[in-house]
NUPAVEX-403524 format. One line per 4 residues: number of its first residue (from 1); their letters; for each residue y, x, z of C-alpha. Coordinates in nm, 2 decimals, always signed. Example, Ala and Ser with C-alpha at 12.3 -4.5 7.8 and 13.67 -1.06 7.14 Angstrom:
REM residues 2
1 = AS = -0.45:+1.23:+0.78  -0.11:+1.37:+0.71 $
This chain:
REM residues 143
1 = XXXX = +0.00:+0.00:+0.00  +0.35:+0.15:-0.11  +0.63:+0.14:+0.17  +0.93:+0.02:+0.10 $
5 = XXXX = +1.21:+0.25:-0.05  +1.50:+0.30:+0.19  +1.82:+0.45:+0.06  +2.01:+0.69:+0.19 $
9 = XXXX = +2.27:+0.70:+0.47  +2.52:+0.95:+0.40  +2.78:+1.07:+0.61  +3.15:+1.21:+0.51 $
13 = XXXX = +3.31:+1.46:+0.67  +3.68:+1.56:+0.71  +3.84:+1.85:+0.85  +3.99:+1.78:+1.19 $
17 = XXXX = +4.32:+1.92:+1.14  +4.39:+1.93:+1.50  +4.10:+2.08:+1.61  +3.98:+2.39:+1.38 $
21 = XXXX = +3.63:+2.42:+1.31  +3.57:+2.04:+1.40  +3.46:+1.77:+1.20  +3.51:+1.36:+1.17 $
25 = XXXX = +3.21:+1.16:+0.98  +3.30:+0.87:+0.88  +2.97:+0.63:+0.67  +3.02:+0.62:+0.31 $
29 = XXXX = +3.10:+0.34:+0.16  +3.25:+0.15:+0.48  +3.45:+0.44:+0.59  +3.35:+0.32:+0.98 $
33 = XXXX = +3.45:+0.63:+1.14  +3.13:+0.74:+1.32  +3.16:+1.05:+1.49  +3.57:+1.16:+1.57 $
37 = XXXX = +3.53:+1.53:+1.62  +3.22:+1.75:+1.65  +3.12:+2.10:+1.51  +2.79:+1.93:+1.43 $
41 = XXXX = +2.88:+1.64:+1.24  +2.57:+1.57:+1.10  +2.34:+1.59:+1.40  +2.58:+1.42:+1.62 $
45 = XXXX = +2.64:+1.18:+1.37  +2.25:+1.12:+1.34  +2.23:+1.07:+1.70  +2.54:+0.78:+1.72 $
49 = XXXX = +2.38:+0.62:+1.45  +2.02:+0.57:+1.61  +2.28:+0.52:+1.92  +2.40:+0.20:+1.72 $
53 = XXXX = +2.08:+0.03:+1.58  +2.00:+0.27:+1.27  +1.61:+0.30:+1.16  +1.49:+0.71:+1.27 $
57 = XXXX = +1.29:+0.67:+0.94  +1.66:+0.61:+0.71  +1.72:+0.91:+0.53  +2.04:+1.04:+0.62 $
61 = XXXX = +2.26:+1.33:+0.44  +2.64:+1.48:+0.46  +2.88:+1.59:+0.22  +3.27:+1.70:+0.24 $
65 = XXXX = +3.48:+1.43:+0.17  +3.61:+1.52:-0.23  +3.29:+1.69:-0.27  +3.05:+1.55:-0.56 $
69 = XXXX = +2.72:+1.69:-0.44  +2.54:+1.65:-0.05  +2.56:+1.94:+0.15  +2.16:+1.87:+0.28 $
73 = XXXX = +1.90:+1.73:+0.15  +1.78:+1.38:+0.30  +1.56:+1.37:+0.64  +1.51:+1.11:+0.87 $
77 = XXXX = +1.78:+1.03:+1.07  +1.53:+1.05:+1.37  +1.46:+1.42:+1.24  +1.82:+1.53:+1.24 $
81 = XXXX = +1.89:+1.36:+1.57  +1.60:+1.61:+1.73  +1.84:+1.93:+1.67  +2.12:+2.12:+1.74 $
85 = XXXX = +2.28:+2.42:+1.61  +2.37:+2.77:+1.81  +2.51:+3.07:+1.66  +2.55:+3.42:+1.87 $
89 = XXXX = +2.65:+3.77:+1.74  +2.34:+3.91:+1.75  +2.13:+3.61:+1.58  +2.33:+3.44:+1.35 $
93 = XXXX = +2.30:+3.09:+1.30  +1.98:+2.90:+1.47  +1.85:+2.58:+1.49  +1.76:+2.44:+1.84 $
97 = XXXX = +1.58:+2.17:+2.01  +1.86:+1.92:+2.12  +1.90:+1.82:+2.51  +2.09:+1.55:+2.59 $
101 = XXXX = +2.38:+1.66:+2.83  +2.24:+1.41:+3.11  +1.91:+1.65:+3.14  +2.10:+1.96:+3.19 $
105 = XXXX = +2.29:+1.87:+3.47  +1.98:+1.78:+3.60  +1.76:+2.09:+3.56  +1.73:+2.45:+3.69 $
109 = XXXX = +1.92:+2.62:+3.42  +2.08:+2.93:+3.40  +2.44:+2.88:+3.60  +2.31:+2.63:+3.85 $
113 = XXXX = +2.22:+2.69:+4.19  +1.93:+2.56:+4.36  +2.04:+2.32:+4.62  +2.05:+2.52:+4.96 $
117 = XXXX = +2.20:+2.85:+4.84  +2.46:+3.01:+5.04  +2.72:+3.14:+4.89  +2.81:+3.48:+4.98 $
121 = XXXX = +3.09:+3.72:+4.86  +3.07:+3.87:+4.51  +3.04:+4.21:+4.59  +2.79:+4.17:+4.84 $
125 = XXXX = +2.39:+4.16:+4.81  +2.24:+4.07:+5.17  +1.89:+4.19:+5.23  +1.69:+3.99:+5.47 $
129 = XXXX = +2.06:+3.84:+5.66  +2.10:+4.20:+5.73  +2.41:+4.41:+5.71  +2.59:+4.36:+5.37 $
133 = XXXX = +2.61:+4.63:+5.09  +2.96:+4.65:+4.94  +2.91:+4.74:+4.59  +3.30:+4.85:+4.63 $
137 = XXXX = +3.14:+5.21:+4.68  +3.18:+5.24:+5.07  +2.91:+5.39:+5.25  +2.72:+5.20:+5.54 $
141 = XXX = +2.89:+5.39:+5.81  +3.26:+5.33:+5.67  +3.30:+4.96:+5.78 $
């Protein structure tokens, strides 16, 4: 049995001239403006999009608004709303697994503290609530 052809979804982005770098997607055809400002407009707009009813299985591409050819090639919309992108000096541009913001507040990850953890002064490393070691470059005795 042959499933049903679904067209595309196709978003259109536009510089955010107060924001360099960022990007507002708006749906072709309606112009409803779907994502205001994001680096990632196609991933974030993938995500608003299941957010407001959309199929995961739609296809769903991007191009720059006066452009005449898509910037990616069709996928899911489900499939684009799994990733995020990261780029660093060292490794360029990478795809990631996305995690929604309301998970990383909630797990151990690097920059939180465990619950419970005193805080003690940056240049000090206590050993066993012992006497302090100033990393300042004072000796034991010179307190």
């Amino acid at each position: 049995m042959n499933e049903p052809i679904t067209a595309a979804v196709r978003l259109v982005v536009t510089p955010d001239l107060k924001k360099p770098g960022r990007f507002t997607a708006r749906l072709d055809g309606t112009e409803e403006l779907i994502i205001p400002s994001s680096r990632q407009p196609l991933v974030d707009g993938a995500r608003e999009l299941l957010a407001r009813g959309f199929d995961p299985v739609t296809p769903l591409t991007m191009r720059h608004q006066g452009s005449t050819c898509d910037s990616f090639k069709a996928a899911p919309i489900g499939q684009w709303a799994k990733w995020t992108f990261t780029e660093s000096d060292r490794d360029g541009l990478r795809r990631a697994r996305w995690i929604a913001p309301e998970l990383h507040e909630k797990a151990q990850k690097s920059g939180a503290k465990p619950p419970g953890v005193r805080e003690s002064h940056p240049t000090e490393i206590r050993f066993y609530d012992g006497p302090p070691y100033d990393h300042s470059g004072a000796s034991w005795g010179d307190s």
